[in-house]
Each structure stands twice: as structure tokens, then as C-alpha cells.
TORPA-4810 file (N, C-alpha, C, O; in nm, 3 decimals):
<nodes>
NODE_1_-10.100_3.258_3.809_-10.094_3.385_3.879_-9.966_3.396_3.960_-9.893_3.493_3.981_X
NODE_2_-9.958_3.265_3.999_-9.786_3.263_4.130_-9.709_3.265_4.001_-9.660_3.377_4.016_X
NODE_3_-9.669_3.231_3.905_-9.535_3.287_3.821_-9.568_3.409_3.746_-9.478_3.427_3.665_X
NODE_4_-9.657_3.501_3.738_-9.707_3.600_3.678_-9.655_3.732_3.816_-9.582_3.824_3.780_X
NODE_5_-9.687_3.729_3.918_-9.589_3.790_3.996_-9.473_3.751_4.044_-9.411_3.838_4.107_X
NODE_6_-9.405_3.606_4.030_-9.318_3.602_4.088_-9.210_3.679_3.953_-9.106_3.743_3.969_X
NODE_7_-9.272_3.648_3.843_-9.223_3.781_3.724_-9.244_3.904_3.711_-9.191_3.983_3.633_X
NODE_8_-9.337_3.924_3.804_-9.310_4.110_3.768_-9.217_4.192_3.902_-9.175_4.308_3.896_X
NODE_9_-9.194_4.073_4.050_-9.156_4.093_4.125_-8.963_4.087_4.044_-8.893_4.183_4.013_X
NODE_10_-8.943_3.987_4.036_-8.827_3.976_3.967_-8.786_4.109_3.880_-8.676_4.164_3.894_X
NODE_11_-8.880_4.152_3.796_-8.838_4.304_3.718_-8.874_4.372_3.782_-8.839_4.461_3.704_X
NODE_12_-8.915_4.426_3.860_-8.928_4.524_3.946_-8.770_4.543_4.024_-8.696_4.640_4.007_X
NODE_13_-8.743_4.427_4.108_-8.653_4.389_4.170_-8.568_4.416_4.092_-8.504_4.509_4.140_X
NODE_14_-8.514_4.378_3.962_-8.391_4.439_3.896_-8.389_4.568_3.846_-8.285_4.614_3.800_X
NODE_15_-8.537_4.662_3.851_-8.520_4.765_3.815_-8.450_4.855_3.901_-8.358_4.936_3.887_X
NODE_16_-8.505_4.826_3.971_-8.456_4.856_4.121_-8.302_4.873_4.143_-8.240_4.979_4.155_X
NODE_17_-8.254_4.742_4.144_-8.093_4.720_4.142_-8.022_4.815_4.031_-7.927_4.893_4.040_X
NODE_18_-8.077_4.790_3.958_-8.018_4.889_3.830_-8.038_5.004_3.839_-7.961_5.062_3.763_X
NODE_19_-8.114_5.087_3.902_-8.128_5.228_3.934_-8.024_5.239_4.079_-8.008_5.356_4.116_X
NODE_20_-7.987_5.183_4.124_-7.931_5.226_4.262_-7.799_5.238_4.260_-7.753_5.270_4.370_X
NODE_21_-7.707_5.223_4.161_-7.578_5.291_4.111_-7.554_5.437_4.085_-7.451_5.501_4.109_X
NODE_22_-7.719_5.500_4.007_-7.695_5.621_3.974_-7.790_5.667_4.083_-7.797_5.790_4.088_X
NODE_23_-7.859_5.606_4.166_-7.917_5.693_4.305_-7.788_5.694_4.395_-7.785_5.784_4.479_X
NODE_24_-7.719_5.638_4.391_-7.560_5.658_4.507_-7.508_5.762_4.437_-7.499_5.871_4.493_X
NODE_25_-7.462_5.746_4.292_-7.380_5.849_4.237_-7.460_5.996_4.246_-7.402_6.100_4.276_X
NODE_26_-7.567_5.991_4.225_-7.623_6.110_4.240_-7.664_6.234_4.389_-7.699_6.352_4.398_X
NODE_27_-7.626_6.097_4.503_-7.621_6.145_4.603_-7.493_6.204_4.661_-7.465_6.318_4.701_X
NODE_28_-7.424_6.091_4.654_-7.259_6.104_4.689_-7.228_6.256_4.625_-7.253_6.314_4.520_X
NODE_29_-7.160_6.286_4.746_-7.074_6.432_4.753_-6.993_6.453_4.638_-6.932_6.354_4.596_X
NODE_30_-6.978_6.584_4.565_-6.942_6.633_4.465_-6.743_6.683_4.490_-6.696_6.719_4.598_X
NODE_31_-6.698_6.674_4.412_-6.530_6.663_4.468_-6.536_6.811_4.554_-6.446_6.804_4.638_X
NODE_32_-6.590_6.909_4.561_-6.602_7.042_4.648_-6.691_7.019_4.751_-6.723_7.117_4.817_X
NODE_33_-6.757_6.869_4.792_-6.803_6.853_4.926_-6.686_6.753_4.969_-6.727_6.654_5.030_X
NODE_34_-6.540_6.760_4.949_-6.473_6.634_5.006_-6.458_6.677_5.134_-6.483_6.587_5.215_X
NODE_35_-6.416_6.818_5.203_-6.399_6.883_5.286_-6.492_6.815_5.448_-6.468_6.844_5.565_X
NODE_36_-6.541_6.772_5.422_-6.744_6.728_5.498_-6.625_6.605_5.556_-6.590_6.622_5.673_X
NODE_37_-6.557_6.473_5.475_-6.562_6.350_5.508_-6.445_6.359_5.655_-6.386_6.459_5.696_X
NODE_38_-6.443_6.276_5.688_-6.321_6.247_5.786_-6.211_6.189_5.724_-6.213_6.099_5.640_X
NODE_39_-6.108_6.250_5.772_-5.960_6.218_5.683_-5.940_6.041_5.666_-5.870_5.993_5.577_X
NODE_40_-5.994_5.978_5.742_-5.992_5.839_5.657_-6.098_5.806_5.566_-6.068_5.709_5.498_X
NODE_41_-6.226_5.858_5.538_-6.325_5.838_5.445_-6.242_5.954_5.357_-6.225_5.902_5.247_X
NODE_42_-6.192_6.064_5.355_-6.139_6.090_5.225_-6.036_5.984_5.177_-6.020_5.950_5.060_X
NODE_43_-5.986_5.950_5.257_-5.861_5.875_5.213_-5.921_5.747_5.113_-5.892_5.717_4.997_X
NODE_44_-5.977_5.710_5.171_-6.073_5.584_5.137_-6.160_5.621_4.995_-6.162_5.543_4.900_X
NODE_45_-6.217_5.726_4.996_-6.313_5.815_4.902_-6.181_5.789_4.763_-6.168_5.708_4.671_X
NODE_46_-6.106_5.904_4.813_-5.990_5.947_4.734_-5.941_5.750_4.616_-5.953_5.723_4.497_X
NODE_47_-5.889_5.670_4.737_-5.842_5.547_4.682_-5.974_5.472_4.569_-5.970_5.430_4.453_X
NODE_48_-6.059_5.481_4.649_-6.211_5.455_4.548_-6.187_5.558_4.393_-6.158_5.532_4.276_X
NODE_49_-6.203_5.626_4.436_-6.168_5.718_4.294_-6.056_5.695_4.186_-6.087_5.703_4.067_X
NODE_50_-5.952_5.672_4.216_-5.836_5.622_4.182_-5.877_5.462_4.073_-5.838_5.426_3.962_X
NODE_51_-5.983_5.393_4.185_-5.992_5.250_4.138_-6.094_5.293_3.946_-6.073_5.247_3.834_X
NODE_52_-6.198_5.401_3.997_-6.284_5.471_3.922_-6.265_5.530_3.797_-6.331_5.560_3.697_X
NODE_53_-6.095_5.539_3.859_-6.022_5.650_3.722_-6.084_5.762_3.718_-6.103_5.795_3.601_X
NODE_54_-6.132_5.850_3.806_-6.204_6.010_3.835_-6.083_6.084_3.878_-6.083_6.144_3.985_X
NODE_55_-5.990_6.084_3.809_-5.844_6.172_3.873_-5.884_6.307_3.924_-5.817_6.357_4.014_X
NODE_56_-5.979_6.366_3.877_-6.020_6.482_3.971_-6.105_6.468_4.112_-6.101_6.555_4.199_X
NODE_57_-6.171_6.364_4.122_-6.220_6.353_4.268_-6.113_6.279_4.331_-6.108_6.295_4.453_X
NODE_58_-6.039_6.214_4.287_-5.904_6.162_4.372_-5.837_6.261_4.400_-5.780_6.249_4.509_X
NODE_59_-5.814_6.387_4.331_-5.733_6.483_4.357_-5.798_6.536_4.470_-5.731_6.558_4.571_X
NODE_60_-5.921_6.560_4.467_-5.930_6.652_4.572_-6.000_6.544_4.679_-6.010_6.593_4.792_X
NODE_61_-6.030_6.462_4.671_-6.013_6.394_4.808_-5.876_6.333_4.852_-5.886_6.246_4.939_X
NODE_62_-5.773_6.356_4.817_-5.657_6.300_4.897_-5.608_6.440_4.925_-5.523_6.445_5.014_X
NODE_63_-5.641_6.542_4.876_-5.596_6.668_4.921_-5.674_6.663_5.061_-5.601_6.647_5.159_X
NODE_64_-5.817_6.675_5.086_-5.865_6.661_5.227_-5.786_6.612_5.312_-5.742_6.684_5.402_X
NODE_65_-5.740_6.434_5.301_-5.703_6.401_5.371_-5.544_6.430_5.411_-5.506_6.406_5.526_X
NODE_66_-5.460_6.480_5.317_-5.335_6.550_5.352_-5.369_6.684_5.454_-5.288_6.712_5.543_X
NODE_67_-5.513_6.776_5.431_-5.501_6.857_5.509_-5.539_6.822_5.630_-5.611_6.909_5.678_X
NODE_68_-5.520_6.723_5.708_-5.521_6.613_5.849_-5.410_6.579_5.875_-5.390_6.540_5.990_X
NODE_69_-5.301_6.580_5.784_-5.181_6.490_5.790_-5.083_6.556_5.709_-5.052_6.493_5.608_X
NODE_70_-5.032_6.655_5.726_-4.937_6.751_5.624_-4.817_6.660_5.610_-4.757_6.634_5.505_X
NODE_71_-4.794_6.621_5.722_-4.623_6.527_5.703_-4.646_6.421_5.662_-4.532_6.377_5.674_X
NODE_72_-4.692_6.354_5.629_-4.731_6.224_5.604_-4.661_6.183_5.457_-4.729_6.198_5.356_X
NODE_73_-4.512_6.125_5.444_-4.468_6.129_5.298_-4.555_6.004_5.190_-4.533_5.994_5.069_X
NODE_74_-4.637_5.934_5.252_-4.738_5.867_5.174_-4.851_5.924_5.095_-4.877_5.908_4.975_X
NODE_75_-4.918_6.001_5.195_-5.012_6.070_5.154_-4.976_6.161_5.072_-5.039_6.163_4.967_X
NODE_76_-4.881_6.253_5.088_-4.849_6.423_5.002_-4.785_6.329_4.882_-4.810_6.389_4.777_X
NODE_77_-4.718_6.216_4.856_-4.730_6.137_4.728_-4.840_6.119_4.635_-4.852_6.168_4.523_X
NODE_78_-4.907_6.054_4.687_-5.046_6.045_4.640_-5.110_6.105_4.599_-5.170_6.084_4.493_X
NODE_79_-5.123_6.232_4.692_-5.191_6.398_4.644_-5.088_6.420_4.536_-5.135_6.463_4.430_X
NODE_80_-4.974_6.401_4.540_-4.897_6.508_4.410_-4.957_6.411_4.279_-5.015_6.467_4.186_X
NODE_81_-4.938_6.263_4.279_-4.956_6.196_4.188_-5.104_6.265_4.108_-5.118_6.311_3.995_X
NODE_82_-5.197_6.248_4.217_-5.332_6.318_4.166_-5.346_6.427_4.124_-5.420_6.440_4.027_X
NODE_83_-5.294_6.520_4.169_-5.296_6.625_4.114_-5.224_6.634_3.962_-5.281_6.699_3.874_X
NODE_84_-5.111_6.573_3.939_-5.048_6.564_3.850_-5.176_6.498_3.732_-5.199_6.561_3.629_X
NODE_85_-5.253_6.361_3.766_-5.367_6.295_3.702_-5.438_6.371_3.648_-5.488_6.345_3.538_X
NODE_86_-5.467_6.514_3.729_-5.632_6.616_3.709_-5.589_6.698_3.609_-5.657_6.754_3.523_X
NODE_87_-5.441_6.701_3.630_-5.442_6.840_3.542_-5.357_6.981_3.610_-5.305_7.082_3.565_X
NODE_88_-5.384_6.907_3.774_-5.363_7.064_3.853_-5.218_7.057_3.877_-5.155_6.999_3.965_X
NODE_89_-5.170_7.147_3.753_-5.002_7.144_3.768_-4.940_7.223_3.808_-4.821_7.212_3.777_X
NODE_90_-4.985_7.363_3.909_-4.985_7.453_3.991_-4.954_7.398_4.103_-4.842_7.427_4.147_X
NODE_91_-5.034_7.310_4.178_-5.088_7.243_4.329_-4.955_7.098_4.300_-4.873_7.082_4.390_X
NODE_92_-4.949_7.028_4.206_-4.842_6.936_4.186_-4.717_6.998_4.204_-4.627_6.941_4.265_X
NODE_93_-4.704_7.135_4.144_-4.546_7.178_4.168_-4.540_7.227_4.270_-4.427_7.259_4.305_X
NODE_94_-4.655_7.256_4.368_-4.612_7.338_4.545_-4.601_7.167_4.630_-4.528_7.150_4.727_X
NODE_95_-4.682_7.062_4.572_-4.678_6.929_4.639_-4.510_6.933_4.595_-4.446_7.016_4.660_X
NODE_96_-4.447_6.869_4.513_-4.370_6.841_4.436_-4.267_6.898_4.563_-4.214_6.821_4.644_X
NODE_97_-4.252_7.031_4.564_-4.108_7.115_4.664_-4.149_7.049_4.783_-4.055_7.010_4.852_X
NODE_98_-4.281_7.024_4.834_-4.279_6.960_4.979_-4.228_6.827_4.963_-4.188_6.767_5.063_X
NODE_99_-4.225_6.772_4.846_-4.150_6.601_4.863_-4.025_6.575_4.856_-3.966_6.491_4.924_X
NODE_100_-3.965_6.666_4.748_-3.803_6.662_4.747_-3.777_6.729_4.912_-3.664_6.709_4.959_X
NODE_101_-3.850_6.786_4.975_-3.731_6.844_5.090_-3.762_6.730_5.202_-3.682_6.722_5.296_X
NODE_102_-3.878_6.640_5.197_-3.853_6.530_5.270_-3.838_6.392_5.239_-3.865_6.294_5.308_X
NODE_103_-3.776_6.401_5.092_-3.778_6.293_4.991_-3.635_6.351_4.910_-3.682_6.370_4.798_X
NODE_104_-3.515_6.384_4.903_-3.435_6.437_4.830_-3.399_6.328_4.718_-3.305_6.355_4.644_X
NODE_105_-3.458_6.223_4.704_-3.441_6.101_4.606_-3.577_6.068_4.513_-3.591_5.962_4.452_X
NODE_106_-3.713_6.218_4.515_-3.801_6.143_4.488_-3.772_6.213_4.351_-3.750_6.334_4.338_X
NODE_107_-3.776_6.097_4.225_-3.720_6.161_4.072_-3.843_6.179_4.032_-3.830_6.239_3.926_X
NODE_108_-3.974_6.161_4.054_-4.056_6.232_3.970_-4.076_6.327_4.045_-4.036_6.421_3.976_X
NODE_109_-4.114_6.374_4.150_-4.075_6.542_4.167_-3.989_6.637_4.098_-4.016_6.753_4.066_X
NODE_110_-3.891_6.576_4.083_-3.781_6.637_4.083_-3.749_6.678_3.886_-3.670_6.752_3.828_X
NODE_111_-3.845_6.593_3.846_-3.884_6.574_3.745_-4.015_6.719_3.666_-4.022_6.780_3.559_X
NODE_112_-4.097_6.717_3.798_-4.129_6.751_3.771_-4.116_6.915_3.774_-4.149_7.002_3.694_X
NODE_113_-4.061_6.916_3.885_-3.999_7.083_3.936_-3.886_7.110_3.846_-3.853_7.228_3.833_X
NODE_114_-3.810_7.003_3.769_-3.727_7.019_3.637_-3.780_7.100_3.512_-3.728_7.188_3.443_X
NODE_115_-3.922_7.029_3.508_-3.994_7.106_3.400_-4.048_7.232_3.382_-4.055_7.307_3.284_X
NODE_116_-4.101_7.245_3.548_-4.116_7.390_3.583_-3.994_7.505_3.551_-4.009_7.592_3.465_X
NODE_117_-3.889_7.493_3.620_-3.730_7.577_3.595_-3.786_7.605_3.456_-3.841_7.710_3.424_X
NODE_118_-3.759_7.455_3.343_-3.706_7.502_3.216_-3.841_7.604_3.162_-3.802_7.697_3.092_X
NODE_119_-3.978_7.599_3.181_-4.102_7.677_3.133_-4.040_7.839_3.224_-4.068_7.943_3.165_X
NODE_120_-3.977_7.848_3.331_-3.917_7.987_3.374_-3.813_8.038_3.291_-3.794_8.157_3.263_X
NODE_121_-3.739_7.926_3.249_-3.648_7.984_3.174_-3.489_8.009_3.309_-3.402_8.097_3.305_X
NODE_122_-3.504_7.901_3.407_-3.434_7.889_3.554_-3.354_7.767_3.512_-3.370_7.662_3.574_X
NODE_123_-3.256_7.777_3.393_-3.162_7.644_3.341_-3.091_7.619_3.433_-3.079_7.496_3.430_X
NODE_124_-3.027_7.662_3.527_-2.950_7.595_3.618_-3.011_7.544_3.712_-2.934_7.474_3.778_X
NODE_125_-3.132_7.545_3.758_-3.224_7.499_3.848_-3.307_7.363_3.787_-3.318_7.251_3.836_X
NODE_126_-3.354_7.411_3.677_-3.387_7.283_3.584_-3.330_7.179_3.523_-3.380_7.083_3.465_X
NODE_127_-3.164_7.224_3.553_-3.061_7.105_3.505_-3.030_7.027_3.671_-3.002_6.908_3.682_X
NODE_128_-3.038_7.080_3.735_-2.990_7.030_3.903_-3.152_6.923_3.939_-3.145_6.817_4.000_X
NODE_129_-3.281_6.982_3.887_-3.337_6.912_3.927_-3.348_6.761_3.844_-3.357_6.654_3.906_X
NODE_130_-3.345_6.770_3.684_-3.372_6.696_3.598_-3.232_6.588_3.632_-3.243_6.465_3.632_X
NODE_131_-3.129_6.645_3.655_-2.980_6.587_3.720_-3.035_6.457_3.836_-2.976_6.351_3.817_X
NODE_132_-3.111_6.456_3.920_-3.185_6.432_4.036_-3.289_6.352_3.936_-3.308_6.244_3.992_X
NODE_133_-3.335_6.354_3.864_-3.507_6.286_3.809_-3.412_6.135_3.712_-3.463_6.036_3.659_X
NODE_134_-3.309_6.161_3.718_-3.229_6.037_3.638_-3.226_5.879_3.642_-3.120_5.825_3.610_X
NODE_135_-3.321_5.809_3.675_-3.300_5.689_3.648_-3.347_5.634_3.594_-3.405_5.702_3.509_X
NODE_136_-3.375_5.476_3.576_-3.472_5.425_3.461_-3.440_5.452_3.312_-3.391_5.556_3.266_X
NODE_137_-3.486_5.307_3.222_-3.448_5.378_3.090_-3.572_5.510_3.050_-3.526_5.603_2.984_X
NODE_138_-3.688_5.518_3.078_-3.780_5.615_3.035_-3.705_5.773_3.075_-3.672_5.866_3.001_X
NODE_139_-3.695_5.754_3.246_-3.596_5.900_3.342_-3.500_5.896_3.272_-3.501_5.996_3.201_X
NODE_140_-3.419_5.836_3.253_-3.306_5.851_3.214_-3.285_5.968_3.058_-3.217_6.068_3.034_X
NODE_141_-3.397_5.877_2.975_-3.377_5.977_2.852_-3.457_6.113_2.870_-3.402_6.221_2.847_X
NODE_142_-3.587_6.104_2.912_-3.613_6.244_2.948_-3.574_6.364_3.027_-3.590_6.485_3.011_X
NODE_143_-3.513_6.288_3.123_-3.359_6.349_3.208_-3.302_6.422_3.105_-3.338_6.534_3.069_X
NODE_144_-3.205_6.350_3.055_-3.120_6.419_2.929_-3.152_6.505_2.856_-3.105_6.617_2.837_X
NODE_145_-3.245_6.446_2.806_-3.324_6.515_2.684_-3.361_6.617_2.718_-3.361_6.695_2.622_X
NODE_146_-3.404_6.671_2.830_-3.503_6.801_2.926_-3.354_6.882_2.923_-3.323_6.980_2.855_X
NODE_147_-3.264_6.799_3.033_-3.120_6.848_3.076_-3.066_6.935_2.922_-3.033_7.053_2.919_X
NODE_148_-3.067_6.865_2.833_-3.023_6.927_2.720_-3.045_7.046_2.643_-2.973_7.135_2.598_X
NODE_149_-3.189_7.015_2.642_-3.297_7.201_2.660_-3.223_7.257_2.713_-3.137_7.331_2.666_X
NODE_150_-3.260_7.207_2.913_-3.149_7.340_2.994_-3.071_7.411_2.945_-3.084_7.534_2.940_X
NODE_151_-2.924_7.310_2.875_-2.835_7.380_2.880_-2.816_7.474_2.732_-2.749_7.575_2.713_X
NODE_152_-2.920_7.379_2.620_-2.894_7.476_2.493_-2.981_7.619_2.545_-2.936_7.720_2.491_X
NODE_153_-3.076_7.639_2.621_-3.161_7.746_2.678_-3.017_7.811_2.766_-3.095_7.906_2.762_X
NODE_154_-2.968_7.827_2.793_-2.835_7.832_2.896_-2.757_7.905_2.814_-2.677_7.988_2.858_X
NODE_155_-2.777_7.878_2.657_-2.625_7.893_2.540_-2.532_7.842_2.575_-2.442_7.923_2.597_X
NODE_156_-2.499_7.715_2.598_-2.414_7.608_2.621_-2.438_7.472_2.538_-2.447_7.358_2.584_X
NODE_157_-2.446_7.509_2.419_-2.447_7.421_2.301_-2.375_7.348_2.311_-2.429_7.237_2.319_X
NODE_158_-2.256_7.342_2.317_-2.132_7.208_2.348_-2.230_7.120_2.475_-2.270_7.005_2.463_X
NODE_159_-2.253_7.218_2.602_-2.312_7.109_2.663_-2.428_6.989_2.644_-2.449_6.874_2.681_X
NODE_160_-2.491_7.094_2.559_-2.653_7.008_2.494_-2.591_6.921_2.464_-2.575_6.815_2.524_X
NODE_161_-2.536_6.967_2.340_-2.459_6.793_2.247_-2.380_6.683_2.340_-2.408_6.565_2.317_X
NODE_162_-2.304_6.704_2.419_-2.270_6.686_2.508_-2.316_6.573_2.567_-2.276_6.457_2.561_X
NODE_163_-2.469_6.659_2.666_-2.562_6.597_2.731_-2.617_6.446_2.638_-2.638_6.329_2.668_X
NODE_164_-2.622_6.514_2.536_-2.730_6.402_2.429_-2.603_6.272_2.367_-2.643_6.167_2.316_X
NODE_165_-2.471_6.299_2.381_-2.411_6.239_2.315_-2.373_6.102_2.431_-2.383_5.981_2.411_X
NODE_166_-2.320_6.187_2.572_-2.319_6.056_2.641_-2.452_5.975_2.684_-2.437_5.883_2.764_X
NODE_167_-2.574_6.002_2.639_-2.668_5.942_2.682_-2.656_5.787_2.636_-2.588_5.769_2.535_X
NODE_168_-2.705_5.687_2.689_-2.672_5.550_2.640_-2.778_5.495_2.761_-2.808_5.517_2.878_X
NODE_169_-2.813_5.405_2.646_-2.934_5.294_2.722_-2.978_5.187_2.591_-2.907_5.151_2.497_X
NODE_170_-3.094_5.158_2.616_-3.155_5.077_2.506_-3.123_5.137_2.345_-3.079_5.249_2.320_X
NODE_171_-3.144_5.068_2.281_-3.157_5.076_2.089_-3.201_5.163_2.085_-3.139_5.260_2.041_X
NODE_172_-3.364_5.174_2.139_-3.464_5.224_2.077_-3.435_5.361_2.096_-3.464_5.431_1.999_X
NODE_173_-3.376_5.431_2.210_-3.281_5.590_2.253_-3.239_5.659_2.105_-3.265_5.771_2.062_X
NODE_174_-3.165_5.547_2.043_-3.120_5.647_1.918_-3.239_5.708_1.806_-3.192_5.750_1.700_X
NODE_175_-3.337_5.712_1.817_-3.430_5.794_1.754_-3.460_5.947_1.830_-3.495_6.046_1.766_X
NODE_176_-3.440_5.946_1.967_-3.429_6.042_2.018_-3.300_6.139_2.008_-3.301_6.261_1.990_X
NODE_177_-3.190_6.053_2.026_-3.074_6.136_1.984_-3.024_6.208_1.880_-2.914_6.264_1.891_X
</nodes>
């Protein structure tokens, strides 16, 4: 009888455990209750999410906690990164202008507000930013490569070729060129 419950106590007991992942998840606040937490439990929320790979509840819980901390060039990173993760490439390109003006070296902004110009059809704006997004062998060629759009979008064909001809880095570049 004593190992006959100390076995049904045991499954019980793990049923238990095993249901209480999706009783948290099912409780825990929905990414439109992030607003509720305190700017370090979003922050915290937000980084949890991140670990989760839920790029949309990271997005909008590090957005909470930026709206506590607008200057904060850590945080409005983070938020742009996420946002960039979710999808929300609206809210990434208004993050994005707040980082280059207190970040004038940050190349994926700049990268990314590059891409924006060239979808306007704003080539001189999209060559100045993509100009700025340049380092690294990955930046480097999509730099160019974007830059080159610009300028054939521009009608400055000599420049495209141009652009694409001094590009130089690794081997593997010349499939792109």
C-alpha cells in the first residue's frame, strides 16, 4: 500500500509540474498588457523574451521600458533591434533616426534608414546613409551593393559600376559583383 501511493503521489506530483509551464504561460500578460509592468520588469520581461525567441513580445516589452527612459542609448538599441526582429519596420525606422542623432556611427541604423531613402526613391539620402552603414565584410558589400541601386536609381550608371567595381573584400564578393 506505502509504494502504491508513494506511486500515485509521484504522478500526480509530475502531473502537476508538467502542467505549470502552460498555467504561467497562460496567465502571464499578453504583449498589449506590457504597459501594466514596471520599466525594469519590462526590461527583464522584454530580455526573457529575447532568451524565448518571441521577437514580438520582446518588441513590445522593451518598447514599455524605453517609454521610462527615452534617452537611454542602450535601451532605444534594443527596442530598434526588436522591432526590426517582429517585423515592425515603421517603429524600427522612427527608432533608427533617434539612434543615428545620438549614435552618428551606429551602421545598422544607418543601414537601415539607407533602405528606407532607396524604397522612397530619396538616392541621395540613401547613398549618405548606406555611405555611413559601411563596415564589415557582410556592411561592406551590402553598403555598396544598396549604394549602387542609389546611384543607378539616381541615373548615374558610371557611378553604380563604379560603386560595384571598387568594392573589394573576400573571394566570395565576386559572385555579387
Amino acid at each position: 500500500m506505502k509504494i502504491f501511493l508513494h506511486r500515485s503521489f509521484t504522478v500526480i506530483a509530475a502531473a502537476t509540474l508538467w502542467s505549470i509551464p502552460g498555467a504561467i504561460a497562460a496567465q502571464a500578460p499578453g504583449a498589449h498588457d506590457a504597459s501594466h509592468f514596471s520599466p525594469s520588469g519590462s526590461y527583464l520581461a522584454a530580455r526573457q523574451a529575447n532568451l524565448d525567441r518571441d521577437a514580438e513580445a520582446a518588441a513590445s516589452y522593451f518598447r514599455a521600458a524605453l517609454r521610462s527612459d527615452q534617452r537611454n542609448p542602450e535601451l532605444l538599441e534594443q527596442t530598434f533591434y526588436s522591432m526590426l526582429a517582429a517585423g515592425d519596420i515603421n517603429e524600427a525606422v522612427r527608432l533608427g533616426e533617434r539612434l543615428v542623432q545620438l549614435d552618428h556611427n551606429n551602421r545598422n541604423a544607418h543601414l537601415v534608414l539607407g533602405v528606407r531613402s532607396l524604397k522612397q526613391k530619396q538616392w541621395k539620402d540613401a547613398r549618405a546613409h548606406l555611405s555611413q552603414a559601411m563596415h564589415g565584410p557582410v556592411n561592406d558589400l551590402m553598403g555598396a551593393l544598396l549604394s549602387a541601386w542609389a546611384a543607378y536609381g539616381a541615373n548615374d550608371v558610371k557611378g553604380a559600376v563604379d560603386t560595384i567595381d571598387k568594392l573589394g573584400g573576400p573571394e566570395w564578393y565576386g559572385i555579387f559583383k
